[in-house]
N, CA, C and O atoms as CSV, one atom per row, in Angstrom:
chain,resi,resn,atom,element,x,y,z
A,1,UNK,N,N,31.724,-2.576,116.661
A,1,UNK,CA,C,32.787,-1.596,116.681
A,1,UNK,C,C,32.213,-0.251,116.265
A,1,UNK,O,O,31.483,-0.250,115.274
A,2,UNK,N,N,32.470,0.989,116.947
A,2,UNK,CA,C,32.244,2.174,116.833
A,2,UNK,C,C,32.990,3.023,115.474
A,2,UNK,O,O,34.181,3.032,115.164
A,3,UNK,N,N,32.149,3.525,114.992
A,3,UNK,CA,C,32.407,4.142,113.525
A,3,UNK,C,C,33.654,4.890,114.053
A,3,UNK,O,O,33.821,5.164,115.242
A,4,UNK,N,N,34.623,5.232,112.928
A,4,UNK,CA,C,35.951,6.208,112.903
A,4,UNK,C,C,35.332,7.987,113.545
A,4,UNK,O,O,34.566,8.591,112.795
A,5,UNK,N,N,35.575,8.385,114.351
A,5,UNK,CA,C,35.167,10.000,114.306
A,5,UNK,C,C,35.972,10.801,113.220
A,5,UNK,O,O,37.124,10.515,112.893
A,6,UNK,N,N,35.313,11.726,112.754
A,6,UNK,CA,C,35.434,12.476,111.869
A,6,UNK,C,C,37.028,13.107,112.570
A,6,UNK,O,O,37.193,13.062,113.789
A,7,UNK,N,N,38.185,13.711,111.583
A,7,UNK,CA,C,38.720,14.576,111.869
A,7,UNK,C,C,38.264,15.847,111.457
A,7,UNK,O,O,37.605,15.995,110.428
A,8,UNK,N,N,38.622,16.885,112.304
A,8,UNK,CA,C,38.097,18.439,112.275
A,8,UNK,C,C,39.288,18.870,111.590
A,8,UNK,O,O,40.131,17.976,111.671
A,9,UNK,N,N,39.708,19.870,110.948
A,9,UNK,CA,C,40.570,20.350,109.964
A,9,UNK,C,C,40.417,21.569,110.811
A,9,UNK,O,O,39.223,21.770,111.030
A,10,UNK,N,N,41.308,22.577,111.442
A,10,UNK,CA,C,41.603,23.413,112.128
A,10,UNK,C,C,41.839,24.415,111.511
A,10,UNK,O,O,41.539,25.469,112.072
A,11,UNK,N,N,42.540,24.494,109.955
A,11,UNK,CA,C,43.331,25.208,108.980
A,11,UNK,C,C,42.943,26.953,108.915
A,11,UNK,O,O,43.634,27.957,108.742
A,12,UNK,N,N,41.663,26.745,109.118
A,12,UNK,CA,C,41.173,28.042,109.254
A,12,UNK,C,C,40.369,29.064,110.050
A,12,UNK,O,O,39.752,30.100,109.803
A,13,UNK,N,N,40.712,28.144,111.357
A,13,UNK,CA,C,40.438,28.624,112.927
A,13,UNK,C,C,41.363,29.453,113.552
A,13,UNK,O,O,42.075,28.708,114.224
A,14,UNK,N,N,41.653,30.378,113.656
A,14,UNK,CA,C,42.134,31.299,114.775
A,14,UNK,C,C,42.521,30.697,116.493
A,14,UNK,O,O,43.583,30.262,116.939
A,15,UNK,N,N,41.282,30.879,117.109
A,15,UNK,CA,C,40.804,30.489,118.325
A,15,UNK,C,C,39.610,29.739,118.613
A,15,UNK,O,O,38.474,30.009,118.222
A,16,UNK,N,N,39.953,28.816,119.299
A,16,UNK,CA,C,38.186,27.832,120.348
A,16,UNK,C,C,38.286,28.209,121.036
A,16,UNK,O,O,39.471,28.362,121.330
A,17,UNK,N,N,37.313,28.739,121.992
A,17,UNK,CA,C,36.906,29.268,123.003
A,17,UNK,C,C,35.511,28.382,123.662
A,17,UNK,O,O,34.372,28.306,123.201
A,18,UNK,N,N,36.113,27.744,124.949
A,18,UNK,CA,C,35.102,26.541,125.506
A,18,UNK,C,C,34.508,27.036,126.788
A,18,UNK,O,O,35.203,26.546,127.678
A,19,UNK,N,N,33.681,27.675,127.249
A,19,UNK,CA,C,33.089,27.918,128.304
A,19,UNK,C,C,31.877,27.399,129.155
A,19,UNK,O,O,30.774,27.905,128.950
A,20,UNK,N,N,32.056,26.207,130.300
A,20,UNK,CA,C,31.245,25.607,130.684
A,20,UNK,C,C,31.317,25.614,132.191
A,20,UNK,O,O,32.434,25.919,132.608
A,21,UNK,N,N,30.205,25.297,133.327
A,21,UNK,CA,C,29.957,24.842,134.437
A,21,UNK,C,C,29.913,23.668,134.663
A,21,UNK,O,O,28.842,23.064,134.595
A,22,UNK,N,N,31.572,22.794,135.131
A,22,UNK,CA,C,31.136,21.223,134.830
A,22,UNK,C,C,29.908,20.307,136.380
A,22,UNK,O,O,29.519,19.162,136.614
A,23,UNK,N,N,29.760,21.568,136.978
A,23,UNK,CA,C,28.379,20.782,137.912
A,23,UNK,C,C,27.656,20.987,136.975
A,23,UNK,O,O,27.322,22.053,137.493
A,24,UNK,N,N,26.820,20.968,135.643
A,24,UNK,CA,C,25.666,20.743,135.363
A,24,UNK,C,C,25.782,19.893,134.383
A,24,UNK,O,O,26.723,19.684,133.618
A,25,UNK,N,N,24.433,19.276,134.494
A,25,UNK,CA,C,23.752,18.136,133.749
A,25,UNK,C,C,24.292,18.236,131.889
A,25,UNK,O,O,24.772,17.361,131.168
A,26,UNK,N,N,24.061,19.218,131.695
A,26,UNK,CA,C,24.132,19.889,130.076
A,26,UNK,C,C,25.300,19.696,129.393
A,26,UNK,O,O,25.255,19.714,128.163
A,27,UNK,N,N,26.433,19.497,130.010
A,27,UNK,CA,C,27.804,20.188,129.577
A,27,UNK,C,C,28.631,18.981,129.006
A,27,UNK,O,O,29.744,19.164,128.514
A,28,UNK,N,N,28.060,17.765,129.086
A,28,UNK,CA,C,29.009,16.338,128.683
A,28,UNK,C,C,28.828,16.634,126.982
A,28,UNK,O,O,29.778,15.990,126.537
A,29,UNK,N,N,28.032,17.340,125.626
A,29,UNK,CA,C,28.769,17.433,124.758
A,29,UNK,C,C,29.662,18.558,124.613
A,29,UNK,O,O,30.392,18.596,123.623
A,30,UNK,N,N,29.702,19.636,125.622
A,30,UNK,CA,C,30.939,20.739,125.062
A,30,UNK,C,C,32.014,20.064,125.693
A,30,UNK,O,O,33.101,20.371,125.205
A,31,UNK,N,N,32.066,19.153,126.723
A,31,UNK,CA,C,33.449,18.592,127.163
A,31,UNK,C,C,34.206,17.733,126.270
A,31,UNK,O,O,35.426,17.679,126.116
A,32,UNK,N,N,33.057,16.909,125.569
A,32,UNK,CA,C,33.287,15.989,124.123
A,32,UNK,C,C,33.877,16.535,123.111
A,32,UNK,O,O,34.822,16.116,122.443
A,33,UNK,N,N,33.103,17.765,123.006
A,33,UNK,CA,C,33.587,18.616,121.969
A,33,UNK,C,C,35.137,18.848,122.229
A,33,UNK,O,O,36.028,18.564,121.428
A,34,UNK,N,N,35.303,19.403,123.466
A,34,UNK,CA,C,36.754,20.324,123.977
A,34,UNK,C,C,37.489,19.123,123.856
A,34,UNK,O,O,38.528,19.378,123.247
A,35,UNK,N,N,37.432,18.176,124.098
A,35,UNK,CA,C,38.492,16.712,124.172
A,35,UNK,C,C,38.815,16.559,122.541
A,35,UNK,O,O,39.924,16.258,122.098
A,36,UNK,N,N,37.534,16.845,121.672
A,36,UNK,CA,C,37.821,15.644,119.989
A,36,UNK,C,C,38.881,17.039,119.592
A,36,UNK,O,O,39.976,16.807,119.079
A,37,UNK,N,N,38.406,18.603,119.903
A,37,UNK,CA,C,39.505,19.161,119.460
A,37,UNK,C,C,40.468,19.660,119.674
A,37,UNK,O,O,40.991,20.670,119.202
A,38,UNK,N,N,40.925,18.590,120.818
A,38,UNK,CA,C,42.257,18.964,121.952
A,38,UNK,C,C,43.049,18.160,121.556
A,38,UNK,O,O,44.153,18.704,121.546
A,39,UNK,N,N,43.156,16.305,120.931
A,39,UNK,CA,C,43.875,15.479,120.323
A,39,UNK,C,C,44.948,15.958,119.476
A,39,UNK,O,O,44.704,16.878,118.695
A,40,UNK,N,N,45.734,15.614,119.515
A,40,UNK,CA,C,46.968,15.797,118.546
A,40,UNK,C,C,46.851,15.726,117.324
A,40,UNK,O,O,47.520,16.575,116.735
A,41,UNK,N,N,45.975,14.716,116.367
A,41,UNK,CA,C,45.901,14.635,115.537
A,41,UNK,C,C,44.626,16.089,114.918
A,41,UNK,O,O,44.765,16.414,113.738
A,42,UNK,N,N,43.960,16.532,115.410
A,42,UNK,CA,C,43.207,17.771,115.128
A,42,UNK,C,C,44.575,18.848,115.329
A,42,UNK,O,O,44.929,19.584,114.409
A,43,UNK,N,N,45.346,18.815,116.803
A,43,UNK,CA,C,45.968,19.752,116.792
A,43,UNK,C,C,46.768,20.259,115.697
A,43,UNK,O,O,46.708,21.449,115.388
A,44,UNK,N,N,47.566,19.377,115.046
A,44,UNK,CA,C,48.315,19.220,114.019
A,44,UNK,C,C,47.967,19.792,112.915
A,44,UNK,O,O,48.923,20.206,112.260
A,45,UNK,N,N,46.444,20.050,112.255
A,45,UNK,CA,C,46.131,20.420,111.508
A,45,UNK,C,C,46.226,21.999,111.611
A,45,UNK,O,O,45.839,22.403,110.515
A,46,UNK,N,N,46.538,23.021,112.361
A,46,UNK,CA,C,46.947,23.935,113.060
A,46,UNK,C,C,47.127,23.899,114.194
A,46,UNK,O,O,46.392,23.617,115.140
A,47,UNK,N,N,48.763,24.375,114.067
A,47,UNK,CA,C,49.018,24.582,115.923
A,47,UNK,C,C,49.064,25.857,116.009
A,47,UNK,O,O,49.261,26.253,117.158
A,48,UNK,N,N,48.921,26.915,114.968
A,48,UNK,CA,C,48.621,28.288,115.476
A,48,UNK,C,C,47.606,28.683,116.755
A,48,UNK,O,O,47.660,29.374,117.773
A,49,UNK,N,N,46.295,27.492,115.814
A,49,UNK,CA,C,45.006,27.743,116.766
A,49,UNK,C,C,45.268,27.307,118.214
A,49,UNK,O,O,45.862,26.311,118.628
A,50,UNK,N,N,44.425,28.724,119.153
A,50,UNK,CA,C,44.357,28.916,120.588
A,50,UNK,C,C,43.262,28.325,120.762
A,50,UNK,O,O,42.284,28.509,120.037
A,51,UNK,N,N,43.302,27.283,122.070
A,51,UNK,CA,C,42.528,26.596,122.628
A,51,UNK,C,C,42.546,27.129,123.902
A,51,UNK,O,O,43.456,27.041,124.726
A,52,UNK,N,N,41.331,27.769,124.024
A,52,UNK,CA,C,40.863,28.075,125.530
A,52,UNK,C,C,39.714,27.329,126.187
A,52,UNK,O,O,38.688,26.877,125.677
A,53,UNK,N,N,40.045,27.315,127.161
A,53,UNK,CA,C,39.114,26.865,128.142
A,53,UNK,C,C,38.589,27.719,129.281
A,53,UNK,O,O,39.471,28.436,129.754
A,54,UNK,N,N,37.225,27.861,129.937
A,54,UNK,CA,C,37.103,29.023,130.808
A,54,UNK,C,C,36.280,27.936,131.582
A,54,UNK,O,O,35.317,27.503,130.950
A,55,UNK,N,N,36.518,27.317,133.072
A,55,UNK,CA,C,35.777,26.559,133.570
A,55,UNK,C,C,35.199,27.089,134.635
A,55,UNK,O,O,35.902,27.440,135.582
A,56,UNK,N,N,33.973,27.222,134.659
A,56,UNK,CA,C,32.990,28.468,136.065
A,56,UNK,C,C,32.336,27.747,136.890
A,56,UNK,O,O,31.852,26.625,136.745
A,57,UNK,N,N,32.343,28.408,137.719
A,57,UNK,CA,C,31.262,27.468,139.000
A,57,UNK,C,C,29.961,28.782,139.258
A,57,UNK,O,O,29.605,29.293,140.320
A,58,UNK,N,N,29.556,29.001,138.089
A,58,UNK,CA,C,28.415,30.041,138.059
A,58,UNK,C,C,27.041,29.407,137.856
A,58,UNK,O,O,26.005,29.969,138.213
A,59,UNK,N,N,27.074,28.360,137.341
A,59,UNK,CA,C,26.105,27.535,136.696
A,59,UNK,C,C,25.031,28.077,135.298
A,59,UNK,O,O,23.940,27.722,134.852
A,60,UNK,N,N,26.257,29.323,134.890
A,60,UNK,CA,C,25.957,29.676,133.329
A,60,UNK,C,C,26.160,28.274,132.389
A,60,UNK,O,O,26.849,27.271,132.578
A,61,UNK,N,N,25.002,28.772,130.999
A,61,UNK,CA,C,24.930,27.421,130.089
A,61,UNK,C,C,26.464,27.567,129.414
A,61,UNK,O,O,27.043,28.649,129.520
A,62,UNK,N,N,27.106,26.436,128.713
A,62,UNK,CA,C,28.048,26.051,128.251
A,62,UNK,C,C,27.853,26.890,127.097
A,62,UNK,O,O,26.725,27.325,126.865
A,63,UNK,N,N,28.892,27.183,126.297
A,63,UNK,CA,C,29.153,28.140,125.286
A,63,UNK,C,C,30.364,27.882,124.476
A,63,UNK,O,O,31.325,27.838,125.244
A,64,UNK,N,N,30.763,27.670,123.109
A,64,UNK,CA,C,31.703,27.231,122.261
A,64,UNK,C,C,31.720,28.782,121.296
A,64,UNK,O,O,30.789,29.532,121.005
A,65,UNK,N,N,32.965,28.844,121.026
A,65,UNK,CA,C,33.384,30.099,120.442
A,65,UNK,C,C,34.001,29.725,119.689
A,65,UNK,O,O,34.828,28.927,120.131
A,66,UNK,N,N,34.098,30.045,117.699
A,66,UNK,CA,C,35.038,29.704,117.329
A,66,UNK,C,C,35.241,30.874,116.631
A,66,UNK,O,O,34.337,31.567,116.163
A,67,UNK,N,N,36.732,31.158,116.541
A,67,UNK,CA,C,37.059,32.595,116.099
A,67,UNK,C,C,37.698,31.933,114.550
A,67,UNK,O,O,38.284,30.851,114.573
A,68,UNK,N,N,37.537,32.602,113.408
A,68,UNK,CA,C,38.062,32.181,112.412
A,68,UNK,C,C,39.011,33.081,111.916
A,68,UNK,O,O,39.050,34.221,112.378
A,69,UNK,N,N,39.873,32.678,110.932
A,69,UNK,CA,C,41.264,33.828,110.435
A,69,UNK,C,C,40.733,34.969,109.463
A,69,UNK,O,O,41.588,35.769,109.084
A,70,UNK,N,N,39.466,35.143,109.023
A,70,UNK,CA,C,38.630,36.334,108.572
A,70,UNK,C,C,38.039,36.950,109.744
A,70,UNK,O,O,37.123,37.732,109.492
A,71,UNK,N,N,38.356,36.780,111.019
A,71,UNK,CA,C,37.657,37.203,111.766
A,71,UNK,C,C,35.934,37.008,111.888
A,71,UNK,O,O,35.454,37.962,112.501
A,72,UNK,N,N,35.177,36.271,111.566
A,72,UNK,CA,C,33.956,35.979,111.575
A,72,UNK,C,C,34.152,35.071,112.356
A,72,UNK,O,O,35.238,34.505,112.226
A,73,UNK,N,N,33.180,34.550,113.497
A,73,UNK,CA,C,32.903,34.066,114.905
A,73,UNK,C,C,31.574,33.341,114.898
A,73,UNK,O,O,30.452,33.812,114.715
A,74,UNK,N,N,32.001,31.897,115.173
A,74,UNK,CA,C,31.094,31.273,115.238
A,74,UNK,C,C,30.078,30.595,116.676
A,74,UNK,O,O,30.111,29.366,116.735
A,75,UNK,N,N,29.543,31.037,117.362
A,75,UNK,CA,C,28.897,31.033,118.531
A,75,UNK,C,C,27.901,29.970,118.955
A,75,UNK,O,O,26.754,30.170,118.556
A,76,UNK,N,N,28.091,28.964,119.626
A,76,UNK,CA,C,26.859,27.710,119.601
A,76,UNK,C,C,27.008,27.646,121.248
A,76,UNK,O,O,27.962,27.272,121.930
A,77,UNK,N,N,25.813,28.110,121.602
A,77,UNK,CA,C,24.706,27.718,122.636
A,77,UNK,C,C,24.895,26.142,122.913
A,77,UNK,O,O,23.758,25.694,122.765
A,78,UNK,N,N,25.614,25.244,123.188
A,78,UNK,CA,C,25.730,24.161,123.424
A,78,UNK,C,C,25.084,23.303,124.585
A,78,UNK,O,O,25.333,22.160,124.966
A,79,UNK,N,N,24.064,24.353,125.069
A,79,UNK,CA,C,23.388,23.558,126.328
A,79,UNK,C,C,22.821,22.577,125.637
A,79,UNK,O,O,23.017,21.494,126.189
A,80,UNK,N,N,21.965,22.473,124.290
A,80,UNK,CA,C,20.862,21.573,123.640
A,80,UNK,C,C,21.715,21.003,122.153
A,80,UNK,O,O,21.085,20.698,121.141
A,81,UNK,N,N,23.117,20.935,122.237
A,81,UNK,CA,C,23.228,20.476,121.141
A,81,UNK,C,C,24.394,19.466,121.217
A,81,UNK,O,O,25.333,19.744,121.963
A,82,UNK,N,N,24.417,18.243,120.462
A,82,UNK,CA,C,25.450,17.440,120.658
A,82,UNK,C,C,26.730,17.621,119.835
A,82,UNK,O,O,26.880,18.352,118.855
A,83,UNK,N,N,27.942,16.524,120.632
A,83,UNK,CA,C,29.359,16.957,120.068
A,83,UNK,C,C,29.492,17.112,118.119
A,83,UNK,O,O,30.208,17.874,117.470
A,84,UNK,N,N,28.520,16.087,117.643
A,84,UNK,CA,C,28.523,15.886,116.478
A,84,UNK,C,C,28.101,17.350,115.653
A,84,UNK,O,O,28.681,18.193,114.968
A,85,UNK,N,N,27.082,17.160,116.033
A,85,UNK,CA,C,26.482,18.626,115.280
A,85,UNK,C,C,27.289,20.076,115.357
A,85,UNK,O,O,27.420,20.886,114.439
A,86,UNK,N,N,27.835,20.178,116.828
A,86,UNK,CA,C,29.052,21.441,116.610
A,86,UNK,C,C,30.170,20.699,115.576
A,86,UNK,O,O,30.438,21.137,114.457
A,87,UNK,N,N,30.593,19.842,116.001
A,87,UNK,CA,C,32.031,19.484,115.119
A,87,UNK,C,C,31.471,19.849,113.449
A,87,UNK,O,O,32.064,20.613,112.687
A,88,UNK,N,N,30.194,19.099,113.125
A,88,UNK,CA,C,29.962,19.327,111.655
A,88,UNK,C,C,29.718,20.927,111.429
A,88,UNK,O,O,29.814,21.561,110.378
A,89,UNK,N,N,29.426,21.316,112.536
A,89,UNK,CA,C,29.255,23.230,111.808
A,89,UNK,C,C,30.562,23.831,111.774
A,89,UNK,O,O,30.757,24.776,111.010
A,90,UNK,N,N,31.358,23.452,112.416
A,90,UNK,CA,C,32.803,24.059,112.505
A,90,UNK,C,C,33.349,23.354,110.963
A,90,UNK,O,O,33.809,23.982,110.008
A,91,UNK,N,N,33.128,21.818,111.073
A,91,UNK,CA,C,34.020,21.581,109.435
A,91,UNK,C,C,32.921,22.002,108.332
A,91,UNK,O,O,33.317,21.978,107.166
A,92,UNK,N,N,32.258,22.191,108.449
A,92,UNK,CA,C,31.340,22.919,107.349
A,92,UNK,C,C,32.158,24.171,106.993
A,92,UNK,O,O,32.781,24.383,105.953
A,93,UNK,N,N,32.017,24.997,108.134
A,93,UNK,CA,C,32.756,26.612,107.627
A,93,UNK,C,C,34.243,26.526,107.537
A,93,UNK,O,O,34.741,27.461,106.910
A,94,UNK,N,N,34.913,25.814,107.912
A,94,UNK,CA,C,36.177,25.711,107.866
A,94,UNK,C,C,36.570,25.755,106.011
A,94,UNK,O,O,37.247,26.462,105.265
A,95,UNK,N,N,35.636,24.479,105.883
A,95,UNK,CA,C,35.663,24.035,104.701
A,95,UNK,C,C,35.797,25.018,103.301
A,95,UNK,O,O,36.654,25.142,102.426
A,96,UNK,N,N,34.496,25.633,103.578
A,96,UNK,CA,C,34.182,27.170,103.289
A,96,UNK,C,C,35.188,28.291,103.185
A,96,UNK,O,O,35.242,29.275,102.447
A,97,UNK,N,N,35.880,27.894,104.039
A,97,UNK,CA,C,36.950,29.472,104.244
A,97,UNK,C,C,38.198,28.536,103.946
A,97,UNK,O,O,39.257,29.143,103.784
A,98,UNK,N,N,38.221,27.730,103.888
A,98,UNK,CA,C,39.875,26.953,103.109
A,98,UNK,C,C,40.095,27.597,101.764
A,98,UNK,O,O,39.205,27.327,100.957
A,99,UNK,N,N,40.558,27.975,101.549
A,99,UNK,CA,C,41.316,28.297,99.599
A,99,UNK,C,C,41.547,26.954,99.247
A,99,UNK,O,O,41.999,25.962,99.819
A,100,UNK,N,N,41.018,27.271,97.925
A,100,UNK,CA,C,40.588,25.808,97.493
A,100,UNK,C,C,42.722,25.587,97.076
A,100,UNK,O,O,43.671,26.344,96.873
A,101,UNK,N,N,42.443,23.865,97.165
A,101,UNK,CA,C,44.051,23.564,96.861
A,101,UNK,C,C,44.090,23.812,95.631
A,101,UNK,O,O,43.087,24.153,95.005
A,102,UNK,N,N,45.461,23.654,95.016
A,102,UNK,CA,C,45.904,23.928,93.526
A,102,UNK,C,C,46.183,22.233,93.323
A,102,UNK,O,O,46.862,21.596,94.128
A,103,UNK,N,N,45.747,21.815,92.497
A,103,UNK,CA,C,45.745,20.391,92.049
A,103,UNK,C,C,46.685,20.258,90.370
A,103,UNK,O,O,47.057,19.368,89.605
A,104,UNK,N,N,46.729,21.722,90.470
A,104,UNK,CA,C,47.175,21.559,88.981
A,104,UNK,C,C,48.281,20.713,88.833
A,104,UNK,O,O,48.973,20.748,89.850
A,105,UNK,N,N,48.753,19.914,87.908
A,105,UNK,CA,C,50.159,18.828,87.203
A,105,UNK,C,C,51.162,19.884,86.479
A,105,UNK,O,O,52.183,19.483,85.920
């Protein structure tokens, strides 16, 4: 049985921005990617956040955009990199830019 996938926490994403050529070889992890954070259960974690998609028949490399609510933009070249490794850089900074909760009693 295949391990649980991580959920992505959205909370402090703005916009995804998914730009790929699905004739090429390269593009099966940004499609992976665009699917794990298209689910309902990611959606949920913000439905503010805009999910775009830009699909070209240019045969430019695939490109992931993530716009955050400080405005700082996170940009991954996704021709050479898999779904895992974007998802963990996105919950890395997310993480980062969350305000920490109040736990106080």
């Amino acid at each position: 049985m295949a391990a649980p996938k991580a959920l992505v926490n959205l909370k402090a994403v703005k916009e995804i921005a998914v730009q790929f050529c699905p004739f090429l070889r390269n593009v099966r992890a940004t499609r992976e990617f665009l699917a794990r954070v298209n689910v309902e259960r990611v959606r949920k974690t913000n439905y503010a956040c805009v999910l775009r998609t830009d699909v070209r028949h240019d045969g430019s490399a695939p490109c992931v955009t993530v716009s955050f609510n400080d405005d700082e933009k996170l940009v991954m070249k996704s021709e050479r990199l898999l779904c895992e490794e974007m998802l963990s850089a996105v919950q890395k900074l997310c993480q980062q830019k969350e305000p920490p909760s109040d736990t106080k009693k």
